[in-house]
C-alpha positions as CSV (number, residue, x, y, z in Angstrom):
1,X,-3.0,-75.1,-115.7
2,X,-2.8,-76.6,-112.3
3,X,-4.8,-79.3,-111.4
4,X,-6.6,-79.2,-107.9
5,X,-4.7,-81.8,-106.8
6,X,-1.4,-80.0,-107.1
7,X,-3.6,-76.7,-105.7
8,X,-4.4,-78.7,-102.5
9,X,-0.8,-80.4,-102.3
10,X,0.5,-76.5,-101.9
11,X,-1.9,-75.5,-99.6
12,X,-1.5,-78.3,-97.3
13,X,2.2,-77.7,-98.1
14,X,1.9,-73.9,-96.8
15,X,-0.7,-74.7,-93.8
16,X,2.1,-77.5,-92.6
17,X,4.8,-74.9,-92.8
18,X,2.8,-72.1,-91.1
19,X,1.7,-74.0,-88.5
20,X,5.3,-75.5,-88.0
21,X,6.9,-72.4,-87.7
22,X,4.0,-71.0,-85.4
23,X,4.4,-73.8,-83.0
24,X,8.4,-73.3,-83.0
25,X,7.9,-70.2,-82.1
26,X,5.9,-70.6,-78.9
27,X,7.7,-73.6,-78.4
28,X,10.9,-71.4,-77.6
29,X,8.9,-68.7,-75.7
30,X,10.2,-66.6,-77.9
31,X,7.6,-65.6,-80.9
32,X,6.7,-62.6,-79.1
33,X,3.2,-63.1,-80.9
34,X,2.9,-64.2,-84.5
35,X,6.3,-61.9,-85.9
36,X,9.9,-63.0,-85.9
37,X,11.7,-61.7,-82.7
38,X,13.9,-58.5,-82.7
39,X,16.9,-60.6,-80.7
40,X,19.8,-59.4,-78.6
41,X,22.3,-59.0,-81.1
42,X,23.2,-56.9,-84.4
43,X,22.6,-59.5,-86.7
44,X,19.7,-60.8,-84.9
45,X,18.5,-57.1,-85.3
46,X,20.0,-56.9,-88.8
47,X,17.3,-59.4,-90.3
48,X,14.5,-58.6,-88.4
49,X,14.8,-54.9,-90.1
50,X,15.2,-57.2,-93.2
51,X,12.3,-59.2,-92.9
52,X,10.3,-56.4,-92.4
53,X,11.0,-54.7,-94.9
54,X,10.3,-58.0,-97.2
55,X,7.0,-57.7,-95.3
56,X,5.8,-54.2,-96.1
57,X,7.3,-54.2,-99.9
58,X,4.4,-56.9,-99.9
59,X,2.0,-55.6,-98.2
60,X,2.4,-52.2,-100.5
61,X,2.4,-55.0,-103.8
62,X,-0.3,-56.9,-102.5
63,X,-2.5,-53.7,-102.0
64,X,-1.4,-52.1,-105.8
65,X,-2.1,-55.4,-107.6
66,X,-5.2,-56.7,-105.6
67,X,-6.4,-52.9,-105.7
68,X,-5.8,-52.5,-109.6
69,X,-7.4,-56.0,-110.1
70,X,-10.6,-54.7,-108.1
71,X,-11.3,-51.5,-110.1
72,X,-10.9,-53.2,-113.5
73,X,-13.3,-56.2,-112.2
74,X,-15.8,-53.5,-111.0
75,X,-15.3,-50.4,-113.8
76,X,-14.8,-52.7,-116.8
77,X,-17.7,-55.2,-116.0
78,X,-19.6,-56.4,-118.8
79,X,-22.9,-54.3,-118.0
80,X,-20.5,-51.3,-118.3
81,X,-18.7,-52.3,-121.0
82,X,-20.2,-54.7,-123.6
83,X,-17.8,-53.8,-126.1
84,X,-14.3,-54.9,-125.1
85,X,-11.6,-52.6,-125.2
86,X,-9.4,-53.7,-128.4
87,X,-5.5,-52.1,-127.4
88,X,-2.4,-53.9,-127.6
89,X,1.0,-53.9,-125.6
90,X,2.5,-50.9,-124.3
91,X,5.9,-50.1,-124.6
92,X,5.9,-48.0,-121.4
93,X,3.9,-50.0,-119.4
94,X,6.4,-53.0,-120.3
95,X,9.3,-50.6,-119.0
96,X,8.0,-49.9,-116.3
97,X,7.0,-53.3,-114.5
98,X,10.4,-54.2,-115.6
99,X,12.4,-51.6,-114.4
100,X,10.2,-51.4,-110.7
101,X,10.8,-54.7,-109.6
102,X,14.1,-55.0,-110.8
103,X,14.7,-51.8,-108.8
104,X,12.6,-53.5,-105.7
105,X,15.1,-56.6,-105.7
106,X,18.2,-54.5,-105.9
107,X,17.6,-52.6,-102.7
108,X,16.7,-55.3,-101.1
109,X,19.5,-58.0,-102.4
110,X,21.9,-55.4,-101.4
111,X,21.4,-55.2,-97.6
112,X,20.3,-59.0,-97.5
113,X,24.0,-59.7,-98.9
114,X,25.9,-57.5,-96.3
115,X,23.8,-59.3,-93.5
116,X,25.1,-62.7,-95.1
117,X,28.3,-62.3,-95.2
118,X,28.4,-61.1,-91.6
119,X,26.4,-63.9,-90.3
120,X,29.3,-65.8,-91.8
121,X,32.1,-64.1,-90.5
122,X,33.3,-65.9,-87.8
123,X,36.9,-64.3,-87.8
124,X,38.5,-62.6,-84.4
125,X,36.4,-64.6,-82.2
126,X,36.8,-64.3,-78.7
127,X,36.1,-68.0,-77.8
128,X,35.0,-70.7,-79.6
129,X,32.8,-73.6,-78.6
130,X,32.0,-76.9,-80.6
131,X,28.8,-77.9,-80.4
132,X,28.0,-81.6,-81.0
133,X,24.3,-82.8,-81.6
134,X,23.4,-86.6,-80.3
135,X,20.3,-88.3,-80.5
136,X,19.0,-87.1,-78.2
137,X,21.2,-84.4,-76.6
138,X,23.9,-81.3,-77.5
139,X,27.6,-81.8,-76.1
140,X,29.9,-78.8,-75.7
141,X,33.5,-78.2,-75.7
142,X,34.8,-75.0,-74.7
143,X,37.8,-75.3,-77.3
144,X,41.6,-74.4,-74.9
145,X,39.6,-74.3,-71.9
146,X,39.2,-78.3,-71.4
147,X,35.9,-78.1,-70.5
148,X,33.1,-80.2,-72.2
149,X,29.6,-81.4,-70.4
150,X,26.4,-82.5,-72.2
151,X,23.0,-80.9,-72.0
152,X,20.1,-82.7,-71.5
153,X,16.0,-81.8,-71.3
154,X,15.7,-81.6,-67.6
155,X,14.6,-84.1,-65.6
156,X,11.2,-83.2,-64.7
157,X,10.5,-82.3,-68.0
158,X,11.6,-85.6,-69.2
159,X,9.3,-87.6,-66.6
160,X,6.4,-85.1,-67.0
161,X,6.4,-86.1,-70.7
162,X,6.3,-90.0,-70.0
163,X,3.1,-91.8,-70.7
164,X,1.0,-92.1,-67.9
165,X,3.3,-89.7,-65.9
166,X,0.0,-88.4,-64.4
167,X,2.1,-85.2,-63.8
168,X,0.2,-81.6,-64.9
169,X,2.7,-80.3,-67.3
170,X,1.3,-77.1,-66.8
171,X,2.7,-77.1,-63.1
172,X,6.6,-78.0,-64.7
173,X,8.6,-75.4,-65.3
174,X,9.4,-74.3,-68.9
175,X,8.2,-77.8,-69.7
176,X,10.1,-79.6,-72.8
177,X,12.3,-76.3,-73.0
178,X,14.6,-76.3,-69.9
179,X,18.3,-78.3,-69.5
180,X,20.0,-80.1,-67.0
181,X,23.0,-78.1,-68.1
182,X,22.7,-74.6,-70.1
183,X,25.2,-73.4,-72.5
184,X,26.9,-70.5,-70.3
185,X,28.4,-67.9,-72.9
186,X,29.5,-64.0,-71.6
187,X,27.6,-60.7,-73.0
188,X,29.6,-58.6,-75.2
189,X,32.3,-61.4,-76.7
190,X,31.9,-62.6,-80.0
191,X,31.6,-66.2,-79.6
192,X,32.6,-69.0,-82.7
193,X,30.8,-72.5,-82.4
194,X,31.8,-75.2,-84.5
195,X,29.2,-76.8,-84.9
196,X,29.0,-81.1,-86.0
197,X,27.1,-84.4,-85.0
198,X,27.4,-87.8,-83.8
199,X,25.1,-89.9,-85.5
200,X,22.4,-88.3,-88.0
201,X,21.4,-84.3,-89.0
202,X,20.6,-81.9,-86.3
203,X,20.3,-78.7,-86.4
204,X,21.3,-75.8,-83.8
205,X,19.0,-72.7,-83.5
206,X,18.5,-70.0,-81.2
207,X,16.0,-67.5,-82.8
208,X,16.8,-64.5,-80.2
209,X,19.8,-64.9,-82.0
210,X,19.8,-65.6,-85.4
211,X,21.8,-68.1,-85.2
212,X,20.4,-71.6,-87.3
213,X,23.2,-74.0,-88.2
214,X,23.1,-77.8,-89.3
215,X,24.7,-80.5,-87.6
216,X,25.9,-83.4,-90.0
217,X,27.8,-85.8,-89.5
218,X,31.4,-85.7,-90.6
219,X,31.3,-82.1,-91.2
220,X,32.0,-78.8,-89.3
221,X,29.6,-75.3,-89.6
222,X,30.6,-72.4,-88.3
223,X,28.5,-69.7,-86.9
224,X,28.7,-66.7,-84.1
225,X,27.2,-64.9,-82.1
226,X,27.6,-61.7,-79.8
227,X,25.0,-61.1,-77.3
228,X,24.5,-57.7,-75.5
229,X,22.4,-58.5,-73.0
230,X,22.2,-61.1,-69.9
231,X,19.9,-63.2,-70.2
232,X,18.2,-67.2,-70.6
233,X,17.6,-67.6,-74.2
234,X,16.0,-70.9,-76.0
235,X,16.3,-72.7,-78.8
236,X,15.4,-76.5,-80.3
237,X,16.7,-78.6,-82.7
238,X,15.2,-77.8,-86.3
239,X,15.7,-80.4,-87.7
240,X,13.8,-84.1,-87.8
241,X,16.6,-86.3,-85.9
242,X,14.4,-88.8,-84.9
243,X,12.0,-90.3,-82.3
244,X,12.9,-87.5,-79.7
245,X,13.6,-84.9,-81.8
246,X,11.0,-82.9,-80.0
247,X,13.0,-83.4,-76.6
248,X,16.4,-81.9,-77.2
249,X,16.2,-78.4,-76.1
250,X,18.5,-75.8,-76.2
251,X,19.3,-73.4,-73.4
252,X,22.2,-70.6,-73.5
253,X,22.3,-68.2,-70.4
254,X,24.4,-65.6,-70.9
255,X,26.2,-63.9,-68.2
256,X,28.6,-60.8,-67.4
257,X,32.3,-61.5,-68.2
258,X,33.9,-61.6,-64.7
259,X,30.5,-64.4,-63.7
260,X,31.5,-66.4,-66.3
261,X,35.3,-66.3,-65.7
262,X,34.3,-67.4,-62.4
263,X,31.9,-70.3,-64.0
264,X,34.7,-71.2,-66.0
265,X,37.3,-71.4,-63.3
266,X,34.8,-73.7,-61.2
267,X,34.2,-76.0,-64.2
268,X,38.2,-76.5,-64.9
269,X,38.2,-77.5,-60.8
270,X,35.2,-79.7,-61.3
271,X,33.1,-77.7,-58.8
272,X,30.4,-77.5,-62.1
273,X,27.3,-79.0,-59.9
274,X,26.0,-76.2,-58.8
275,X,27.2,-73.7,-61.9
276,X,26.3,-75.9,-64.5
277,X,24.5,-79.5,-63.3
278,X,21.4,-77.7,-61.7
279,X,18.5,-76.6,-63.9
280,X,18.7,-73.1,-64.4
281,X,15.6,-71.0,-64.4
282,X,14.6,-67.3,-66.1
283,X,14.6,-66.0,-62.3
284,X,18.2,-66.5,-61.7
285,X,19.7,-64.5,-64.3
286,X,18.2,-61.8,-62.8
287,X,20.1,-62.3,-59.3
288,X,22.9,-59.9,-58.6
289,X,26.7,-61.0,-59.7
290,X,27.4,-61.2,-55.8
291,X,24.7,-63.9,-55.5
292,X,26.9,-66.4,-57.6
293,X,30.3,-65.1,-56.9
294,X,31.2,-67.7,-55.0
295,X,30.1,-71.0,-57.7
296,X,32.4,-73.3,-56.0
297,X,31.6,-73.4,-52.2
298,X,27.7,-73.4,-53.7
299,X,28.9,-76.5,-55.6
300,X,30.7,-78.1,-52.8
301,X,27.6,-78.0,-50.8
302,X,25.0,-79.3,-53.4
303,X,27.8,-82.1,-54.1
304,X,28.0,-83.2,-50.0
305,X,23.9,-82.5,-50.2
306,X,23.7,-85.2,-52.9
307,X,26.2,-87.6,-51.5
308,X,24.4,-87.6,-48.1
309,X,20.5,-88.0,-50.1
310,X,22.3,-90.5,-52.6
311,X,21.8,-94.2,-50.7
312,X,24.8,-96.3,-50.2
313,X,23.4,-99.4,-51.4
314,X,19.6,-100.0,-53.3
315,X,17.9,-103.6,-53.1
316,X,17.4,-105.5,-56.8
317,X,14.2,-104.8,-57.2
318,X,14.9,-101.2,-56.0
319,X,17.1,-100.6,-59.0
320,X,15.3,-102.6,-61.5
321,X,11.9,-100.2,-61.1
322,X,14.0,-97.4,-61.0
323,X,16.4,-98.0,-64.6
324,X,13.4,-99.3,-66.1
325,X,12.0,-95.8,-66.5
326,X,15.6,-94.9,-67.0
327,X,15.8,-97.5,-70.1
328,X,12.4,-96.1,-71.5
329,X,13.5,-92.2,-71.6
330,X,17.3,-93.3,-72.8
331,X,17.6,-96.3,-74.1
332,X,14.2,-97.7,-75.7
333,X,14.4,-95.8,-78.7
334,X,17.8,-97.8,-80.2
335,X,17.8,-100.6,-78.2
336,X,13.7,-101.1,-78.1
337,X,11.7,-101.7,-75.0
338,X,11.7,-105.2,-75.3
339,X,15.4,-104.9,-75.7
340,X,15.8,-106.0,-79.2
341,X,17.5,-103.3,-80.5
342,X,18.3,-102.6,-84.2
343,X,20.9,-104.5,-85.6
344,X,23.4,-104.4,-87.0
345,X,23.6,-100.8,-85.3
346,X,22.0,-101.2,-82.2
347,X,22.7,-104.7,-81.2
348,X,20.0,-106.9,-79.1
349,X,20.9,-106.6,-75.2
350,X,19.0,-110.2,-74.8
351,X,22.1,-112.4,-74.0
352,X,24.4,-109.8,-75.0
353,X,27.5,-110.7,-74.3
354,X,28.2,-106.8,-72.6
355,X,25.2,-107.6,-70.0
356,X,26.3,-110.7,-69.5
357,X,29.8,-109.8,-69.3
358,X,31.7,-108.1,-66.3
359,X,29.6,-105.5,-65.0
360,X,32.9,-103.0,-65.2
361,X,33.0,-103.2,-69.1
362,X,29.3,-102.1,-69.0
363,X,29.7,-99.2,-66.5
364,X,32.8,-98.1,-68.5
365,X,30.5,-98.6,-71.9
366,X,27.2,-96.2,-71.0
367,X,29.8,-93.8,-69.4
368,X,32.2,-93.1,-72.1
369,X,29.6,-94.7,-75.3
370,X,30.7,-96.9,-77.8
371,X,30.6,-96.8,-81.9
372,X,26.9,-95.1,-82.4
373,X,25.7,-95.1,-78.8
374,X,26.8,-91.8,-77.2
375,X,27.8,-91.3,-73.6
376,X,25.8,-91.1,-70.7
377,X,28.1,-89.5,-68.5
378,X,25.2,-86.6,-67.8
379,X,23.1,-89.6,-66.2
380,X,23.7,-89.5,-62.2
381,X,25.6,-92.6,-60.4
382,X,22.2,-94.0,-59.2
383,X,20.5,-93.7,-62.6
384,X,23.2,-95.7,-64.2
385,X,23.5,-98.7,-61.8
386,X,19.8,-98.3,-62.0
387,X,19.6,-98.8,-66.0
388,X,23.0,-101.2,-65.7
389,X,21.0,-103.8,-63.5
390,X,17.9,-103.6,-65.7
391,X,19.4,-104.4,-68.8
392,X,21.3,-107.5,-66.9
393,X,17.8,-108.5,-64.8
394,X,15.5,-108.3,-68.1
395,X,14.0,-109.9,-70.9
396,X,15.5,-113.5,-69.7
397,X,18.9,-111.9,-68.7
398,X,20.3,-113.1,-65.2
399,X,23.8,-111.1,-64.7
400,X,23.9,-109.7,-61.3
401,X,23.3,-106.0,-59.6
402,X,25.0,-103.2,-60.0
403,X,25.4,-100.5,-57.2
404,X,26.0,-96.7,-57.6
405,X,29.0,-96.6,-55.7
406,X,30.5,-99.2,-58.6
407,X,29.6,-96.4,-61.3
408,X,31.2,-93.9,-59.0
409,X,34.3,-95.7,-58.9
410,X,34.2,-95.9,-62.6
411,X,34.4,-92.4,-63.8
């Protein structure tokens, strides 16, 4: 017999589970109350039918066995019945409790199969896209299409989530669930990601649809998708990664063919800004194809906006207050906020030899990464000469300034 130890240790099991998956689900906005959502594609659709019917074969179970249990409490009571009923086994009955949920499983192992298998077909894909999970941040890479950008919780997400922001979080936006750059797929192709990781387990999942894959390092997964209709859809890593494993969104926005040929087109010219770089909201998907037909002259003018707002040269102290909060939302985690690190796989930055060293080899380091320490190419110019000159002005280090038009220069 149990113990109530081992009773308690499965409740607080199931309550921990229950409550993880209810707070996933409004996480992503997409829970649509307490039930699984419906989705946008077949197999999406596919297991919701499955897990309802899982659900009512239950419910119908639940009712027959907590209703037999019931009427035998309440008809065969003791002040009914003070003699005890003295039959043995039945042959029947025995056949029959057999043969029923053996029939139960059957119809139900047979669809659930079918729907398996297809979730794993990723055969005759129309595109495929790796997907790469970093602490903490997804990469993609359109595979043939030399195209690759990181995603990255957007940026006043990220500073409405710092302690002592002072910012309302209920004013931001689809807080701690909206990108600096969305994964932008088209409606009606069936699209293949491969999908891996750069340092420890992640895990990519999109519940609109279906689609949950781990990312570990040194392997590949495959999984697809087809979506039928346009659309933002959201997702989060589901699985512990670490400190900011809460902070990694996912966003996929999917778009009619001929808006994201033209999406495409301005990436592969490096006219992305304004396709991919701003934060994309629910609102826009909604706007007409002609209201993004033309991504690149939109790009071109939020680049020249940018270059005119972004200052030629910042003062010391200037860039120091600034990458200090970039260090803390970045850096802190590996490298520690008193700059310590984690050896031997995040080294200490006090008298590193890389912040005291030329400041090229550092720019060239947080843009392109180095063993364990991803890039930070998503980061803008002035963000990066910002964190650059903190590192080297910090914690007794003394190595000089480092402006934005230096990291510019760099890339």
């Amino acid at each position: 017999m149990m113990s109530m130890k081992g009773w308690l240790t499965r409740l607080s099991t199931g309550v921990g589970l229950a409550l993880t998956t209810i707070a996933a689900q409004a996480y992503t906005e997409t829970s649509g109350g307490y039930n699984m959502p419906v989705g946008v594609t077949e197999v999406s659709r596919e297991v919701h039918g499955l897990h309802m019917a899982v659900f009512w074969v239950c419910v119908v179970i639940g009712i027959i066995v907590f209703g037999l249990m019931t009427y035998s409490i309440i008809k065969h009571r003791r002040s009914n019945n003070p003699k005890p009923a003295d039959f043995h086994e039945s042959t029947t009955v025995e056949i029959i409790w057999t043969v029923i949920p053996f029939v139960v499983l059957i119809s139900l192992a047979v669809p659930a199969a079918g729907t398996l298998i297809k979730m794993e077909d990723t055969r005759n894909a129309d595109m495929s896209i790796k997907v790469t999970g970093y602490q903490w941040k997804w990469h993609y890479d359109y595979l043939g299409e030399d195209v690759g950008f990181f995603s990255t919780l957007a940026e006043d997400s990220n500073q409405a989530r710092q302690l002592g922001s002072g910012v309302d979080v209920t004013q931001v936006p689809n807080y701690l669930v909206e990108v600096d750059n969305p994964l932008v797929i088209p409606v009606g192709k069936k699209v293949r990601f491969l999908v891996t990781s750069n340092d420890v387990i992640h895990a990519w999942w999109v519940p609109e649809f279906a689609v949950k894959k781990d990312a570990i390092p040194g392997y590949v997964n495959e999984i697809w998708t087809k979506v039928e209709q346009p659309g933002v859809y959201r997702g989060v890593c589901a699985e512990l990664c670490g400190r900011d494993h809460g902070f990694m969104p996912i966003v996929v926005k999917a778009v009619p063919e001929a808006e994201f040929t033209a999406w495409l087109e301005a990436k592969k010219n490096g006219t992305e800004v304004a396709a991919a770089e701003t934060v994309v909201t629910d609102a826009a998907v909604d706007a007409a194809p002609t209201e993004v037909a033309a991504p690149a002259e939109a790009a071109v003018e939020v680049a020249a906006a940018e270059a005119e707002a972004a200052p030629a040269e910042m003062s010391k102290d200037e860039l120091v207050a600034k990458g200090e909060g970039v260090f803390k939302a970045n850096c802190a985690a590996c490298h520690q906020a008193n700059g310590q690190g984690l050896p031997p796989s995040f080294p200490s930055l006090v008298g590193s030899a890389v912040v005291g060293g030329p400041a090229a080899a550092q720019i060239a380091q947080v843009l392109n990464g180095k063993n364990l320490m991803p890039p930070f190419k998503q980061l803008s110019d002035t963000d990066i000469a910002a964190v650059i000159t903190y590192t080297r002005n910090s914690w007794g280090n003394d190595s000089g300034v480092v402006q934005p038009d230096a990291v510019a220069a760099a890339r």
